[in-house]
N, C-alpha and C positions, 0 to 999 in steps of 0.2 A: 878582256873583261872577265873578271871570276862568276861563278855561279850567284852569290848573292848579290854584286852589284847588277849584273843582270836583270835578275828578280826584280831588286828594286825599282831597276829604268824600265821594267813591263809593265809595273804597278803605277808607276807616276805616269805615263805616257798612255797608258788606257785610262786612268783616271783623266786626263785631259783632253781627249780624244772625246770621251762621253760627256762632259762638261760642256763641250763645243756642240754634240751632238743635240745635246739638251735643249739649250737655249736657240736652237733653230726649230727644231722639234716644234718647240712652244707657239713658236712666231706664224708658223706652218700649219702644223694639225693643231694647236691647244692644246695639246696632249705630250706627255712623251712617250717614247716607244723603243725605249733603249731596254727596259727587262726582256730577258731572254723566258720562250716558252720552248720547253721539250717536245719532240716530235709526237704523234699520236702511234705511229709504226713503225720502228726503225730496226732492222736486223742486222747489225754489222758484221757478223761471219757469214753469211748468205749475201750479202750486199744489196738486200731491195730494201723498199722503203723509200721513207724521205728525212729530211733532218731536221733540227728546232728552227723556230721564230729566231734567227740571232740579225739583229738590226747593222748592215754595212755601216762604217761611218760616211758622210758626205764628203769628206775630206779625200775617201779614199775610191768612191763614184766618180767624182772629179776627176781622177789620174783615168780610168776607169771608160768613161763614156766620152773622154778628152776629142777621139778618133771618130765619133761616131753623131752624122750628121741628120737631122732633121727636118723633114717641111711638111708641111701643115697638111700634104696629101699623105701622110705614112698614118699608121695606128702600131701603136705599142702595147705591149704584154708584158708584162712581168711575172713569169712561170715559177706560183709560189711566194704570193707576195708577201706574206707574212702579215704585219703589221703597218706595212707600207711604207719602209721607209725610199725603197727605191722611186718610188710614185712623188712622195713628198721631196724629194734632190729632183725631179724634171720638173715639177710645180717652179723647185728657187729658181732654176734655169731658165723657166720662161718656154719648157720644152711646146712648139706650136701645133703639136697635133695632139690627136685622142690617144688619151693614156687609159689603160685598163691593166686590172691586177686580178687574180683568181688562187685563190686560195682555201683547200682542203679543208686547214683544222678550224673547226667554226668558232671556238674561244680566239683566235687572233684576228680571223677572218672578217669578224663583223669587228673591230677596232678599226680594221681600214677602211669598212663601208661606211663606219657611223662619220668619223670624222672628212673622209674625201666627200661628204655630200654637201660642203660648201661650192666645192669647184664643180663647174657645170663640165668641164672637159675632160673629167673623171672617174672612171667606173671600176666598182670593185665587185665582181661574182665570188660566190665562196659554192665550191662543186670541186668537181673531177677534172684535174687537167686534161686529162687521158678522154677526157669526152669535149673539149673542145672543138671550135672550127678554126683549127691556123690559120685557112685561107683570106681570113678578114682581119691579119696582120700582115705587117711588113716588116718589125722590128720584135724581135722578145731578148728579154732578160731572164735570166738562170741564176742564181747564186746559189751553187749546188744544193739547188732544192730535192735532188734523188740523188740515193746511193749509187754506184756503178750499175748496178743489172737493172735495175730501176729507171736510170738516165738513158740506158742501150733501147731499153722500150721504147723512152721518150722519142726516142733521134726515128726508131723503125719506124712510127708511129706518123710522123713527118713527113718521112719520105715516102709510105704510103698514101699522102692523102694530099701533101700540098700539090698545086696546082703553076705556081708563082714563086721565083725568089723571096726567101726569104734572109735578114740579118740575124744571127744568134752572137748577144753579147754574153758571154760566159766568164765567171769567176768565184774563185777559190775550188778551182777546176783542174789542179796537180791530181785527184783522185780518177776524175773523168774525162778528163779533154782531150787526151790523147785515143781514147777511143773514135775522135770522130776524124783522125788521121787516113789518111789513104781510102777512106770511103769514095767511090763515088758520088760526084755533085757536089762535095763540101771542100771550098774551097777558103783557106787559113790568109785572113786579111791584115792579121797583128798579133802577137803574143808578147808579155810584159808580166814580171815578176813586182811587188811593191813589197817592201824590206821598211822604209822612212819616205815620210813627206817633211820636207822641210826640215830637214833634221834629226823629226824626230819615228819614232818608231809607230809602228799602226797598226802593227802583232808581234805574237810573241816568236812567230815561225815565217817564214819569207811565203806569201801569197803567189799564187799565178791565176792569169788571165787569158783569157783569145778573145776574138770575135772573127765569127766564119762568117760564109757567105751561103747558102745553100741553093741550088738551082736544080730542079729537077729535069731541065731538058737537056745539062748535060752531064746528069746521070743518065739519063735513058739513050743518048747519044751512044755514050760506053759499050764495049760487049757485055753482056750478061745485064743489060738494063733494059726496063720494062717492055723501050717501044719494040727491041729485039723478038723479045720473049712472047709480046702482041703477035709479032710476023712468022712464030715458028709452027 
């Protein structure tokens, strides 16, 4: 395929993509929530910060959260929720537990509080991820809401303080994912590239995904892990 035919099948195929997105959007929040908003900090040659409001399509959460099982004892995160759309694809699902989102920039952040306050099983905080309490999840979402040095904190931040297993569903993570490789405790349950659904295309660039498992008691099992470092 040449350059401009290309082109043109990125343009038809996100224009149909968001078309799709829209009229779910609607049925869901009232609202849509496909405009993109820019980050309020983002450093790309330093690599901290965080990235914009860019809304996944549903089509492509679907491929996505395919692997990834729920019951009504887990509570979800969405680290960075933006606008909500992750919140609003486990609403269509019927996902059975508490869904929660937390989101920094307060121009998006209150989009997803005003509209999720129809659903009683869903909570949108707009604050500091960095000052949460993981321990009162079981499941989080990421869609590279932090740059690399930024993500590395997130992860340090974790393994300081969680207490409990936890699932990290991670995507459009070719930038960061591979950091959480050979860690201690973090253990890789799937990894999956999305190029087309159905045909058709769903970027202009081939996507990657994981979803880890994290456990801290066998990090600290490990040499050089905490409960070690407790006995030295």
């Amino acid at each position: 395929m040449n350059h401009f035919a290309g082109k043109v099948e990125n343009y038809c195929s996100n224009k149909f993509w968001m078309m799709m997105d829209f009229f779910l959007d609607m049925r869901i929040c009232g609202r849509s929530l496909v405009k993109y908003v820019p980050s309020i900090f983002r450093d790309d040659r330093q690599g901290v910060g965080g990235t914009g409001s860019h809304s996944t399509h549903y089509a492509v959460l679907e491929e996505i959260f395919a692997d990834v099982r729920f019951s009504p004892e887990d509570r979800f995160l969405d680290v960075g929720c933006g606008k909500g759309r992750v919140l609003a694809f486990l609403i269509k699902q019927r996902c059975p537990c508490m869904i929660h989102g937390v989101e920094y920039n307060v121009e998006v952040g209150k989009i997803a509080a005003e509209w999720t306050k129809r659903y009683e099983h869903v909570e949108v905080m707009i604050g500091d991820a960095f000052q949460i309490d993981y321990n009162r999840y079981s499941i989080l979402g990421l869609a590279r809401s932090f740059l690399p040095k930024t993500f590395l904190a997130f992860v340090e931040t974790l393994e300081k303080t969680l207490t409990h297993p936890i699932t990290l569903v991670s995507w459009y993570d070719q930038q960061s994912g591979h950091l959480l490789r050979g860690r201690p405790g973090w253990e890789l349950q799937k990894h999956g590239t999305l190029d087309r659904i159905r045909g058709i295309k769903v970027d202009s660039h081939r996507q990657s995904y994981s979803i880890w498992v994290y456990d801290p008691q066998k990090r600290e099992a490990l040499p050089g892990g905490k409960a070690e470092k407790a006995e030295a």
